[in-house]
PDB file with SEQRES, HELIX, SHEET and CRYST1 records, atoms N, CA, C and O in Angstrom:
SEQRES   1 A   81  UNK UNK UNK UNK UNK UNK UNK UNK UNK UNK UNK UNK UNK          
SEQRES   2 A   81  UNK UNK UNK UNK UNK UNK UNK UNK UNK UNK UNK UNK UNK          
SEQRES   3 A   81  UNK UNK UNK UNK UNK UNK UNK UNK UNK UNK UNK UNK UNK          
SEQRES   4 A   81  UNK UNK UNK UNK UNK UNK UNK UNK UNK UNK UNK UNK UNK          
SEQRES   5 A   81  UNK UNK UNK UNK UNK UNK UNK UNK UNK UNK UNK UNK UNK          
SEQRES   6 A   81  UNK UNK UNK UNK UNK UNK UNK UNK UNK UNK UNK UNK UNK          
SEQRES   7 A   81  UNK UNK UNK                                                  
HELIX    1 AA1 UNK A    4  UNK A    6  5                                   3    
HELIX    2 AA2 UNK A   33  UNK A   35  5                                   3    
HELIX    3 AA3 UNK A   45  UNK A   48  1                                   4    
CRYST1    1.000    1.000    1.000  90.00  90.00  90.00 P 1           1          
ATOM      1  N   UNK A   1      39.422  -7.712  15.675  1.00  0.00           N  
ATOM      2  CA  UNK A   1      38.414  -8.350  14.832  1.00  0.00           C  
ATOM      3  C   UNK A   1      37.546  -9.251  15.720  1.00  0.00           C  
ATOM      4  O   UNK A   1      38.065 -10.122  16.417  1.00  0.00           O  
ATOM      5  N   UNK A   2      36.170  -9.030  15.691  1.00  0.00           N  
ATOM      6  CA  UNK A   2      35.309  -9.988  16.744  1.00  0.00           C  
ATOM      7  C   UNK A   2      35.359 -11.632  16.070  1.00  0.00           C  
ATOM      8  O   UNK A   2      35.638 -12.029  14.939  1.00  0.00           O  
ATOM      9  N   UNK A   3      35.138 -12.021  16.750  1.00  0.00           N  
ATOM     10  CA  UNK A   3      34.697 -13.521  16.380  1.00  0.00           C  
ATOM     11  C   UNK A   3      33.406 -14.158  16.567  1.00  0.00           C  
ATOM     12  O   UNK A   3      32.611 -13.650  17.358  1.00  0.00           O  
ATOM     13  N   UNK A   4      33.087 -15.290  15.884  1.00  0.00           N  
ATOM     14  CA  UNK A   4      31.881 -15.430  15.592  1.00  0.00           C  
ATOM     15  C   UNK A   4      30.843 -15.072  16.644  1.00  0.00           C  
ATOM     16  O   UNK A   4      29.819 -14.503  16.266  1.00  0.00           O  
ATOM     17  N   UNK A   5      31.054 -15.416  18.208  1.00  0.00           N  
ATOM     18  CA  UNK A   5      30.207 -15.230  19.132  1.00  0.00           C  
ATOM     19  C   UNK A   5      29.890 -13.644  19.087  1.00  0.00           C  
ATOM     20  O   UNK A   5      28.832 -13.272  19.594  1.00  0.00           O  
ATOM     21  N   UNK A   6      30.876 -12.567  18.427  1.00  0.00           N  
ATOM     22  CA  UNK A   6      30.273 -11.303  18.871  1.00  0.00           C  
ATOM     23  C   UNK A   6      29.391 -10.332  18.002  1.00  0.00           C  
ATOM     24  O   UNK A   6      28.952  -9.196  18.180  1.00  0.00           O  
ATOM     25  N   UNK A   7      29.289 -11.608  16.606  1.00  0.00           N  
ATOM     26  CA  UNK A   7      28.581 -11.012  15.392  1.00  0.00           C  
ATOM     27  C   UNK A   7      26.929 -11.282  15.366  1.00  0.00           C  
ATOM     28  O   UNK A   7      26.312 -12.346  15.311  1.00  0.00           O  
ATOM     29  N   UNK A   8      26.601 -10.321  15.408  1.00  0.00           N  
ATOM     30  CA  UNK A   8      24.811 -10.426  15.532  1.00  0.00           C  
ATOM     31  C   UNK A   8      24.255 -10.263  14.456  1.00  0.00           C  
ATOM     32  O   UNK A   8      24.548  -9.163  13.987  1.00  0.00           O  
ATOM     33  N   UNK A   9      23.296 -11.087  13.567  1.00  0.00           N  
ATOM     34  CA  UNK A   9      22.281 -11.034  12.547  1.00  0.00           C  
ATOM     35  C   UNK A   9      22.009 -10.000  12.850  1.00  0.00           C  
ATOM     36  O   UNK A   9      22.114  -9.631  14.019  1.00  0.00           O  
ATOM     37  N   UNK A  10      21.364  -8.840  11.405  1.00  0.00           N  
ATOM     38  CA  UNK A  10      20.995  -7.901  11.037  1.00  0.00           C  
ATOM     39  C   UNK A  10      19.705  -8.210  11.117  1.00  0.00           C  
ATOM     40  O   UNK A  10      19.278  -9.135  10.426  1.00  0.00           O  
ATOM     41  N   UNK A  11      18.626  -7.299  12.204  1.00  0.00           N  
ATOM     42  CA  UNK A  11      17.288  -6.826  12.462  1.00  0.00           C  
ATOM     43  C   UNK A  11      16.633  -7.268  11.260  1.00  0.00           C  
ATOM     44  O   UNK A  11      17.400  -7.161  10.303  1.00  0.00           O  
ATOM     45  N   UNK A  12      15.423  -7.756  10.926  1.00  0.00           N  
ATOM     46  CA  UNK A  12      14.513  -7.627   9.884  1.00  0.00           C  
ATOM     47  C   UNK A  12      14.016  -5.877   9.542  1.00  0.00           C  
ATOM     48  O   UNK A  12      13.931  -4.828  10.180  1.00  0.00           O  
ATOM     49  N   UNK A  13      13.770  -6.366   8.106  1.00  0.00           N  
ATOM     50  CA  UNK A  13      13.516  -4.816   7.913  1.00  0.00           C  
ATOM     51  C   UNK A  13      12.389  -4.772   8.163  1.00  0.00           C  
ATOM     52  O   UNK A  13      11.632  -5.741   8.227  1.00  0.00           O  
ATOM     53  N   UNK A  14      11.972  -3.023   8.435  1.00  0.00           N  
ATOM     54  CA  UNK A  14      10.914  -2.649   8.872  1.00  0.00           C  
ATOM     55  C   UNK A  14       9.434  -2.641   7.923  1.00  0.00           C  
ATOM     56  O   UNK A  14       9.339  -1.977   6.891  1.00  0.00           O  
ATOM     57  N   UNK A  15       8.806  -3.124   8.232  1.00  0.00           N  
ATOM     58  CA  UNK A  15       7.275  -3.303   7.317  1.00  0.00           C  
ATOM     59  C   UNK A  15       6.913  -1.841   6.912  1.00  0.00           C  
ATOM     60  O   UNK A  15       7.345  -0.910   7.591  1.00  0.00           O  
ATOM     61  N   UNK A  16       6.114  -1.618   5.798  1.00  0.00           N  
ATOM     62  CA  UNK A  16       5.684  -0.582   5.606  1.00  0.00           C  
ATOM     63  C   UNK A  16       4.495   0.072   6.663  1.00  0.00           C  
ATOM     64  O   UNK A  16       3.437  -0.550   6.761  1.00  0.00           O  
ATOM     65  N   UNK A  17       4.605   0.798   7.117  1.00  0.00           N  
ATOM     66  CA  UNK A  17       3.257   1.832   7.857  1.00  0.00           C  
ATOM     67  C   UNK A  17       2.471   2.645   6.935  1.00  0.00           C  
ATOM     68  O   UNK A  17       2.834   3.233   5.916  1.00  0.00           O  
ATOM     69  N   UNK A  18       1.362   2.569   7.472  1.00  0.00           N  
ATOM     70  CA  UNK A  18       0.473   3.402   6.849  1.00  0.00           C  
ATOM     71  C   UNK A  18       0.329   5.035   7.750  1.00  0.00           C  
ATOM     72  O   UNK A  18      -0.418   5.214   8.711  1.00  0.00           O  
ATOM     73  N   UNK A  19       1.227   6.061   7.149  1.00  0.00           N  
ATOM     74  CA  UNK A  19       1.074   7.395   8.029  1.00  0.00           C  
ATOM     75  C   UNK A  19       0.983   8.346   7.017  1.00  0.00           C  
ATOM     76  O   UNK A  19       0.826   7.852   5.900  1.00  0.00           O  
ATOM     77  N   UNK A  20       1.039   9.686   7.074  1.00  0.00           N  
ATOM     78  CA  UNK A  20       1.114  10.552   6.197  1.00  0.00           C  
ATOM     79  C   UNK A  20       2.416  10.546   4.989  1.00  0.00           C  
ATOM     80  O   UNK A  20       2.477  10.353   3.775  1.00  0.00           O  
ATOM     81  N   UNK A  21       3.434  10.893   6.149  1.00  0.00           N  
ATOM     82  CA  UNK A  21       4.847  10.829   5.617  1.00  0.00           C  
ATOM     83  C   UNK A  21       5.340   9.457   4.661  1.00  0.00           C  
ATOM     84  O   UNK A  21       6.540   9.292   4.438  1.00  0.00           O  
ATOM     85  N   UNK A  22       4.458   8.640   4.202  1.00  0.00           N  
ATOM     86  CA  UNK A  22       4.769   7.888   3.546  1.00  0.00           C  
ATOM     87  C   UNK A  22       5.022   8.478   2.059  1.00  0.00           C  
ATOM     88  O   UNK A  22       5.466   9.587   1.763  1.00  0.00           O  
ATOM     89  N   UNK A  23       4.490   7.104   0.951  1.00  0.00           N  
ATOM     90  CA  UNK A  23       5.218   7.727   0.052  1.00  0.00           C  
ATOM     91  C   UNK A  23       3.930   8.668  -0.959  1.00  0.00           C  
ATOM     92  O   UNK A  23       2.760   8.754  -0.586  1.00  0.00           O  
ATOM     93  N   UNK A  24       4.294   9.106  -1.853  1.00  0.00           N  
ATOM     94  CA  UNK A  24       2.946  10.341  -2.620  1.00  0.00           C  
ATOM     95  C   UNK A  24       2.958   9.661  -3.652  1.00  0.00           C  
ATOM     96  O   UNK A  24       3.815   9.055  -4.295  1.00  0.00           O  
ATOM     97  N   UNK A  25       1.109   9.974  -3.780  1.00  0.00           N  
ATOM     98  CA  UNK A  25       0.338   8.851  -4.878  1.00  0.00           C  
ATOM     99  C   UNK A  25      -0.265   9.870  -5.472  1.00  0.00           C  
ATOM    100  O   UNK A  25      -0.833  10.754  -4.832  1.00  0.00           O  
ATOM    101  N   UNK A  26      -0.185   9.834  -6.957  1.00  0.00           N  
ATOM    102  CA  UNK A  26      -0.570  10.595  -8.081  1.00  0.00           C  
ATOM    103  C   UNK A  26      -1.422   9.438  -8.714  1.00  0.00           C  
ATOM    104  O   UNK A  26      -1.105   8.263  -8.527  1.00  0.00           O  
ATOM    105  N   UNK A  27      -2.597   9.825  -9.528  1.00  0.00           N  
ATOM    106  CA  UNK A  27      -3.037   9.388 -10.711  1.00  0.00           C  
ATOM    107  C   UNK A  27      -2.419   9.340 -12.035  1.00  0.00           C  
ATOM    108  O   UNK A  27      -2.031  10.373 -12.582  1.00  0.00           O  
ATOM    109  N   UNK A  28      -2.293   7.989 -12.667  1.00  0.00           N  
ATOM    110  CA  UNK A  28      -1.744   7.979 -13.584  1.00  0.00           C  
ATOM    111  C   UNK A  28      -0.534   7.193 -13.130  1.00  0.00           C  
ATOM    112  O   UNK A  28       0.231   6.762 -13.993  1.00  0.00           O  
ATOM    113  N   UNK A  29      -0.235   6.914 -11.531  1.00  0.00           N  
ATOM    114  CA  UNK A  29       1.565   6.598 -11.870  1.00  0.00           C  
ATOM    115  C   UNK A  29       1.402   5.298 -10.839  1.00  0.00           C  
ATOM    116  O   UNK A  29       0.421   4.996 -10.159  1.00  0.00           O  
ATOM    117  N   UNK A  30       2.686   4.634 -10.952  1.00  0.00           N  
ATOM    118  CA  UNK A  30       2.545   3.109 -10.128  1.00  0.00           C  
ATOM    119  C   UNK A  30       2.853   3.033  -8.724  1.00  0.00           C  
ATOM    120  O   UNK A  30       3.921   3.431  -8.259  1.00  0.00           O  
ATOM    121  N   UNK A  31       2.068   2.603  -8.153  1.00  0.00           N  
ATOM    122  CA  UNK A  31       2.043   2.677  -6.387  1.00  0.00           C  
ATOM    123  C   UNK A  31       3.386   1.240  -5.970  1.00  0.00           C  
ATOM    124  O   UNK A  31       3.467   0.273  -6.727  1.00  0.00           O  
ATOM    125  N   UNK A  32       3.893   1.304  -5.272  1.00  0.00           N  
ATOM    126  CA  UNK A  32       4.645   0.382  -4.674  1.00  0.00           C  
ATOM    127  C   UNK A  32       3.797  -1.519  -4.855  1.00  0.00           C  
ATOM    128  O   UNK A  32       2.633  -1.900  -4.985  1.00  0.00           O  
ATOM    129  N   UNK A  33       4.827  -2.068  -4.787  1.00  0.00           N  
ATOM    130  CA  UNK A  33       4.087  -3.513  -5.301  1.00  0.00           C  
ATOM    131  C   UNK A  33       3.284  -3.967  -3.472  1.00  0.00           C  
ATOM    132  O   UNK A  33       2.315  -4.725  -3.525  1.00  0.00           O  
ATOM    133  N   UNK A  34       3.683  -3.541  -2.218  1.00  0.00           N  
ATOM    134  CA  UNK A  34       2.967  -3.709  -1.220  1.00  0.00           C  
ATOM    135  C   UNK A  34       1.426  -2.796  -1.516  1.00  0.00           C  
ATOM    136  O   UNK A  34       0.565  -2.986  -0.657  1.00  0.00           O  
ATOM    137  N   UNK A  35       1.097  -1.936  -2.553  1.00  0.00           N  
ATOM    138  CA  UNK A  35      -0.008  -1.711  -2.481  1.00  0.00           C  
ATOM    139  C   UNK A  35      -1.037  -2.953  -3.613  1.00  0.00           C  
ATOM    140  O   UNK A  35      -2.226  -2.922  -3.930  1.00  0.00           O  
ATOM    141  N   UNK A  36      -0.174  -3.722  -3.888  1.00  0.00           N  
ATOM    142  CA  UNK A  36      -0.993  -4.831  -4.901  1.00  0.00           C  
ATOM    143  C   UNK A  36      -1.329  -5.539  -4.021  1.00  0.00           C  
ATOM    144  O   UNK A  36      -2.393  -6.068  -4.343  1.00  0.00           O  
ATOM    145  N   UNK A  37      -0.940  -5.916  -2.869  1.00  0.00           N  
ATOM    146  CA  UNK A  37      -1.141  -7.239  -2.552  1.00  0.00           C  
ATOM    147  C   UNK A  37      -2.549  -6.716  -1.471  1.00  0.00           C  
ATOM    148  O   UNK A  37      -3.354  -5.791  -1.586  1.00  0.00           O  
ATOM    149  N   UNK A  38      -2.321  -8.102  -0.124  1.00  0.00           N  
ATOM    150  CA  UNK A  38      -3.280  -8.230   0.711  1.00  0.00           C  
ATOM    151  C   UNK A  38      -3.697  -7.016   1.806  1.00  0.00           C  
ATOM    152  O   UNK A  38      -4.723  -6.467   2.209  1.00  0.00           O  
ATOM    153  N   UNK A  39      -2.327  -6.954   2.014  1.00  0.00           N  
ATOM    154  CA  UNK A  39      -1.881  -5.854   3.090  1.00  0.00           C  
ATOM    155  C   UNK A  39      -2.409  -4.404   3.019  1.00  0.00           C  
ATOM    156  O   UNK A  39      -2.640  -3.564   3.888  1.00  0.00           O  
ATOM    157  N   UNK A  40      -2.463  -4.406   2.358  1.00  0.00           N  
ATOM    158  CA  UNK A  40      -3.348  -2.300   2.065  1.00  0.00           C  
ATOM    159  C   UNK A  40      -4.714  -2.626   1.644  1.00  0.00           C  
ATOM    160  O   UNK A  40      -5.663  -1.846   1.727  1.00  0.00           O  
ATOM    161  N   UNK A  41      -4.759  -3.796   1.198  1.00  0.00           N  
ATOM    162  CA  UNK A  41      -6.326  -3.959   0.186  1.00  0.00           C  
ATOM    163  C   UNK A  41      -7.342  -3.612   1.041  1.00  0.00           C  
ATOM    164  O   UNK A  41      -7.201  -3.523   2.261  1.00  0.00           O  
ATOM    165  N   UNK A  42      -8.396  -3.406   0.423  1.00  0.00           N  
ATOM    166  CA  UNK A  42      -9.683  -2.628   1.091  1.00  0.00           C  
ATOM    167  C   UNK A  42     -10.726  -3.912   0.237  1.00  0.00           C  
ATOM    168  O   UNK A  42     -10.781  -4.084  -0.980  1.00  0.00           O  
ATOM    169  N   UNK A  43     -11.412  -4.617   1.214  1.00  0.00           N  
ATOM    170  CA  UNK A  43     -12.143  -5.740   0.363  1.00  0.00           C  
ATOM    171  C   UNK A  43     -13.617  -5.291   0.742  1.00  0.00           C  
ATOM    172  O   UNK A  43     -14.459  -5.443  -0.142  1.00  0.00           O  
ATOM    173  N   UNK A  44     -13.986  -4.808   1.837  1.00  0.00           N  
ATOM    174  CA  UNK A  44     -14.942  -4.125   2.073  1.00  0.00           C  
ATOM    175  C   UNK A  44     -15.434  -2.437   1.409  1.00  0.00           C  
ATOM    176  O   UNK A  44     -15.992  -1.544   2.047  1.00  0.00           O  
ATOM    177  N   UNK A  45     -15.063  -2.418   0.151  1.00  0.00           N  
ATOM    178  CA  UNK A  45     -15.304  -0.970  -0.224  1.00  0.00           C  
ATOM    179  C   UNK A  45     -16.878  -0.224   0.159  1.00  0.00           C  
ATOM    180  O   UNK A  45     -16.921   0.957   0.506  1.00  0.00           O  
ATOM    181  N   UNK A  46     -17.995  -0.980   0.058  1.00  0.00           N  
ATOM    182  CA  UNK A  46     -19.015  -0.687   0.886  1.00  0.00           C  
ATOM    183  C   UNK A  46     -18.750   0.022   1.708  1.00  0.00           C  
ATOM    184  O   UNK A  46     -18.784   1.253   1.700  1.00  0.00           O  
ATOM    185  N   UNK A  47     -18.388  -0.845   2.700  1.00  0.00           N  
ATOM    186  CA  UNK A  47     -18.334  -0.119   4.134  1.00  0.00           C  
ATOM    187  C   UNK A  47     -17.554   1.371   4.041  1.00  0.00           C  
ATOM    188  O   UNK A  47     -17.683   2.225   4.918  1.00  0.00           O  
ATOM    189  N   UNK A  48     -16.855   1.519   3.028  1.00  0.00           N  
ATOM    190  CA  UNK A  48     -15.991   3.081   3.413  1.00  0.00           C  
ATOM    191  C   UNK A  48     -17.145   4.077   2.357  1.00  0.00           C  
ATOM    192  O   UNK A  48     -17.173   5.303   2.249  1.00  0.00           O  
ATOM    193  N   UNK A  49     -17.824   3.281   1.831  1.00  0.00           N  
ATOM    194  CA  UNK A  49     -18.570   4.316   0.923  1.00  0.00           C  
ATOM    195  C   UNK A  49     -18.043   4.263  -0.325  1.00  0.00           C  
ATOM    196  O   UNK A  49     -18.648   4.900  -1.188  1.00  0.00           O  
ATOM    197  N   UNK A  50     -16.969   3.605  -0.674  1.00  0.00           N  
ATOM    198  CA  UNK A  50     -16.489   3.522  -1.922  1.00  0.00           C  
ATOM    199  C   UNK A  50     -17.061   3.108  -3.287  1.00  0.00           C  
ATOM    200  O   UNK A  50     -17.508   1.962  -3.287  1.00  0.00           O  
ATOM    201  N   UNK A  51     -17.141   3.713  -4.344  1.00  0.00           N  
ATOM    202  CA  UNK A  51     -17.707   3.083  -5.479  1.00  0.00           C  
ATOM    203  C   UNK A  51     -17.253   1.248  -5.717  1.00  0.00           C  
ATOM    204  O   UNK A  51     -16.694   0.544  -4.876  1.00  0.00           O  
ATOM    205  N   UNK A  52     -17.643   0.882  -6.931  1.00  0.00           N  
ATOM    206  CA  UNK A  52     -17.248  -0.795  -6.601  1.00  0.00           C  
ATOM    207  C   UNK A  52     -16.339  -0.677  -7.607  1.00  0.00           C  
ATOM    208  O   UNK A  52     -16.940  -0.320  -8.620  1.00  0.00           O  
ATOM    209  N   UNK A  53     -14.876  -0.841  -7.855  1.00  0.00           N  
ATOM    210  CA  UNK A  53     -13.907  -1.097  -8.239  1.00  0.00           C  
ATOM    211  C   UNK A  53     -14.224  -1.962  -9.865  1.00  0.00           C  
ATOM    212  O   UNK A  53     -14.911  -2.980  -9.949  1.00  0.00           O  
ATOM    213  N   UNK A  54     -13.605  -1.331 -10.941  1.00  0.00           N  
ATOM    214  CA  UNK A  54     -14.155  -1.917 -11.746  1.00  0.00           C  
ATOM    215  C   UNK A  54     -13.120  -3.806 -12.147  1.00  0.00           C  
ATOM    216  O   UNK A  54     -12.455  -4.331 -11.254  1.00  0.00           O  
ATOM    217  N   UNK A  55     -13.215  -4.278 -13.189  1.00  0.00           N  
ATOM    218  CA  UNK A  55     -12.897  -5.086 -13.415  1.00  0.00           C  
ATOM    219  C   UNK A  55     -11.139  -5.306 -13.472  1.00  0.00           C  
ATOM    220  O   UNK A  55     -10.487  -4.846 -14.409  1.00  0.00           O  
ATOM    221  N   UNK A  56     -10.539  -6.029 -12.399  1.00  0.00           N  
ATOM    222  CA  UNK A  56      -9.361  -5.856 -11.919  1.00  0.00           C  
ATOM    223  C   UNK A  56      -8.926  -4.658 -11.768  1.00  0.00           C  
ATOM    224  O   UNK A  56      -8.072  -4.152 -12.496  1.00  0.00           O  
ATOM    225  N   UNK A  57      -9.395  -4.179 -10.948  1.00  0.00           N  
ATOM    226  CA  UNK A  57      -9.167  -2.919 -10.062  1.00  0.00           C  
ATOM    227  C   UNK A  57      -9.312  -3.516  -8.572  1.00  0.00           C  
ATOM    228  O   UNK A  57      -9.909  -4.569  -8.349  1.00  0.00           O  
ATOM    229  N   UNK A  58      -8.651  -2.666  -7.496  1.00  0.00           N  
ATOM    230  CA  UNK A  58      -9.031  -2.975  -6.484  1.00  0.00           C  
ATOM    231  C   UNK A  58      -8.895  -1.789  -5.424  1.00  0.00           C  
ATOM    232  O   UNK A  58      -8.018  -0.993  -5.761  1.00  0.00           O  
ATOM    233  N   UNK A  59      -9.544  -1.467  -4.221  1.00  0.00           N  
ATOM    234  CA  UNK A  59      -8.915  -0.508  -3.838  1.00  0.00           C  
ATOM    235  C   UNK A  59      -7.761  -0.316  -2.674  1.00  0.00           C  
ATOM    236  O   UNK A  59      -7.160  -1.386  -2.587  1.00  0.00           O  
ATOM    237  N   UNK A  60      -7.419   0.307  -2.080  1.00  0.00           N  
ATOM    238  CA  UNK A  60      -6.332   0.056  -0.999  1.00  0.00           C  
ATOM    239  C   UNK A  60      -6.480   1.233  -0.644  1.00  0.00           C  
ATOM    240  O   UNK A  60      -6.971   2.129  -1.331  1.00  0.00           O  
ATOM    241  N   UNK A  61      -5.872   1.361   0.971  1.00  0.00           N  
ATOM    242  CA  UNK A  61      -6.270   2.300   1.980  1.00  0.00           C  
ATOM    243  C   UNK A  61      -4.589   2.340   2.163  1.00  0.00           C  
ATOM    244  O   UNK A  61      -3.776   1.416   2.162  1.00  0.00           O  
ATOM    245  N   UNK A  62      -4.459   3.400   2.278  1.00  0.00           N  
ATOM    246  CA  UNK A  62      -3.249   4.287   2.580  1.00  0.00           C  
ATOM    247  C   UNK A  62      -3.365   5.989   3.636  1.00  0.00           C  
ATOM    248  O   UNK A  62      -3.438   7.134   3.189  1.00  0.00           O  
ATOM    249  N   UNK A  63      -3.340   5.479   5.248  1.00  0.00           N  
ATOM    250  CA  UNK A  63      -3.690   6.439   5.915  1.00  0.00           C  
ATOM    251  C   UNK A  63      -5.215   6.523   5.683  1.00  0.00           C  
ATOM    252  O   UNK A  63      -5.944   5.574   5.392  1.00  0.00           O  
ATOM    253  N   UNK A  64      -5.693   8.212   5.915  1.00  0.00           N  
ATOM    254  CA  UNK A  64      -7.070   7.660   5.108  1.00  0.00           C  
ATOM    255  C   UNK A  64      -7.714   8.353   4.255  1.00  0.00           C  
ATOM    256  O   UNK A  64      -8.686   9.108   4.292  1.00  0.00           O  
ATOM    257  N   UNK A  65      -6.712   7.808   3.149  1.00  0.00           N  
ATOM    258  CA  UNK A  65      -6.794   7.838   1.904  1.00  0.00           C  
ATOM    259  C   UNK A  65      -7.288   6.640   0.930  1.00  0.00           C  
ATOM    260  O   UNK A  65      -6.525   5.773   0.505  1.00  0.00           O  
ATOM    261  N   UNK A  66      -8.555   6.708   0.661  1.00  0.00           N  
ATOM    262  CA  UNK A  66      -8.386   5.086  -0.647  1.00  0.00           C  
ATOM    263  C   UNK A  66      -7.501   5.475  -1.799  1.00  0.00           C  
ATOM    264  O   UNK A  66      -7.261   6.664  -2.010  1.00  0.00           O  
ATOM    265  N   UNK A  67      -7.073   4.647  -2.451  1.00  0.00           N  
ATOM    266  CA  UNK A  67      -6.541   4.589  -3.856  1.00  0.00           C  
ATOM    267  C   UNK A  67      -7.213   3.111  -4.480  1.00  0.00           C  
ATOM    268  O   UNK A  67      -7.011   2.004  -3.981  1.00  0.00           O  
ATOM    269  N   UNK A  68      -7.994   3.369  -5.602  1.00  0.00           N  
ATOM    270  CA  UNK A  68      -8.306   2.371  -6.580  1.00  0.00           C  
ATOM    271  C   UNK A  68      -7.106   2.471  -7.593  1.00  0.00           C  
ATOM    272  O   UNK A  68      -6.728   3.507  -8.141  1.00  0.00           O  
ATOM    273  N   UNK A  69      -6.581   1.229  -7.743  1.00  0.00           N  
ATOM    274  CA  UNK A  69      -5.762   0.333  -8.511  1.00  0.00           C  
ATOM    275  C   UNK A  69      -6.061  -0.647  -9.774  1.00  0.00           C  
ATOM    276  O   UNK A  69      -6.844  -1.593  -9.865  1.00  0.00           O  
ATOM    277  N   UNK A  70      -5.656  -0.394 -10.197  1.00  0.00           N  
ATOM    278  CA  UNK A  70      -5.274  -0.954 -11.450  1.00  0.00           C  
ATOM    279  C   UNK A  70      -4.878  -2.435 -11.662  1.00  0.00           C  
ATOM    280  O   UNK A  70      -4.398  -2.751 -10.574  1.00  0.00           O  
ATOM    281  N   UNK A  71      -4.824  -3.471 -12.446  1.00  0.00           N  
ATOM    282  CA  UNK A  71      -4.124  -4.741 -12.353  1.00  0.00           C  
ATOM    283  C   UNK A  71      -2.558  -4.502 -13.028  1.00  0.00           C  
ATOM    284  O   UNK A  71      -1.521  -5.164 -12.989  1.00  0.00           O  
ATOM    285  N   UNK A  72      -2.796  -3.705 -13.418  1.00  0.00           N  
ATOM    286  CA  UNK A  72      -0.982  -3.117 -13.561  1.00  0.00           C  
ATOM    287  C   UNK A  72      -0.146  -2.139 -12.335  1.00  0.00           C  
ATOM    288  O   UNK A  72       1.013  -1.733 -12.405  1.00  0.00           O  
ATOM    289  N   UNK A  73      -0.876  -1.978 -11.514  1.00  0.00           N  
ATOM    290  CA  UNK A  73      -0.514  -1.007 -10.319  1.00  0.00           C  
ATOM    291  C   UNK A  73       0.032   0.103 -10.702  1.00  0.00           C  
ATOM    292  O   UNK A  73       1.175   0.489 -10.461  1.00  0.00           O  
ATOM    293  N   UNK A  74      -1.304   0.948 -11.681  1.00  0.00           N  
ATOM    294  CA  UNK A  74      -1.832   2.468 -11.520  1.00  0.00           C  
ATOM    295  C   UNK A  74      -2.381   3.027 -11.085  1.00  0.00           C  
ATOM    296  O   UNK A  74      -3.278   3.118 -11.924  1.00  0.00           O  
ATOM    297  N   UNK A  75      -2.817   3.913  -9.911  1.00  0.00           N  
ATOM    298  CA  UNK A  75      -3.800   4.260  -9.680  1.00  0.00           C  
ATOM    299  C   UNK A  75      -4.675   5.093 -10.345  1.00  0.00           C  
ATOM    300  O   UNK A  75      -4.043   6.051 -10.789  1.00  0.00           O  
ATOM    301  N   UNK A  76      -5.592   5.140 -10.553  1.00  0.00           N  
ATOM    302  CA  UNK A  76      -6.728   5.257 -11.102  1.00  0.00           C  
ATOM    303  C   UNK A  76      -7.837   6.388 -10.656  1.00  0.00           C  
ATOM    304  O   UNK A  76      -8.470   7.157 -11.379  1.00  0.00           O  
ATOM    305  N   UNK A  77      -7.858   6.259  -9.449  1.00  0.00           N  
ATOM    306  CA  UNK A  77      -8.648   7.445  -8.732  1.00  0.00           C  
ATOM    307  C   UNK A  77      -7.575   7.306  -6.993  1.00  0.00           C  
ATOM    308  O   UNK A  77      -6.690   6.534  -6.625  1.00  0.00           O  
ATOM    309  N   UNK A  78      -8.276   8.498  -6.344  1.00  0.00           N  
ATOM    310  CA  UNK A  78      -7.695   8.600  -5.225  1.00  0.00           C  
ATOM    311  C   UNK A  78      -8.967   9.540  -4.804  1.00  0.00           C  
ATOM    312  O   UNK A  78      -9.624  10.309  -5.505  1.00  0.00           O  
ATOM    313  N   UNK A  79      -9.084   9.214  -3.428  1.00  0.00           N  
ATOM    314  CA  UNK A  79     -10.403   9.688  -2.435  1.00  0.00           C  
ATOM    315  C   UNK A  79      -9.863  10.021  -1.589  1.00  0.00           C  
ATOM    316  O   UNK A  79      -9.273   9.086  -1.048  1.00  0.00           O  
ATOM    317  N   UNK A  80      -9.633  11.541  -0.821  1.00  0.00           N  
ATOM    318  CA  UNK A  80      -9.166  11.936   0.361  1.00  0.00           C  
ATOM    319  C   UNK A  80     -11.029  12.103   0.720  1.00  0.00           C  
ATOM    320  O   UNK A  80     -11.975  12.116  -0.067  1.00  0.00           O  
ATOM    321  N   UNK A  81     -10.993  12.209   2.208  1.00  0.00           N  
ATOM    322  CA  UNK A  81     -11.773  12.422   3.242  1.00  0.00           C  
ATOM    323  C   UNK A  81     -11.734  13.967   3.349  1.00  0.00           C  
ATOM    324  O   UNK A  81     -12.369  14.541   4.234  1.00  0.00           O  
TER     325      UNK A  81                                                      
END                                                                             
């Protein structure tokens, strides 16, 4: 049995990436709560060409993919390239 000196804290978990193999986004269904927040958000929709997000909606970039969101975290539309 080790003792305290040979027990090492468990790694932080790994942040979400934005790659293909992530997770699959349908219309109609709820995206992960990391797509509500800051981190995926797309605040510049201009710049990608995006329509303007209607009233609590927002959009978020996933790979490069937008998804407009919902204030309930539905997506709403989805824009592949």
């Amino acid at each position: 049995n080790p003792g305290p000196a040979a027990r090492q804290p468990a790694p932080p978990a790994a942040k979400p990436q934005h790659h293909a193999e992530g997770p699959r986004f349908e219309v109609g269904r709820p995206v992960p709560n990391d797509y509500r927040g800051r981190n995926y958000r797309v605040d510049h929709w201009q710049d990608h060409h995006l329509p303007r997000p209607g009233r609590g909606q927002h959009w978020a970039q996933h790979g490069t993919d937008y998804l407009l969101i919902n204030a309930s975290g539905i997506v709403v539309q989805i824009v592949r390239p």
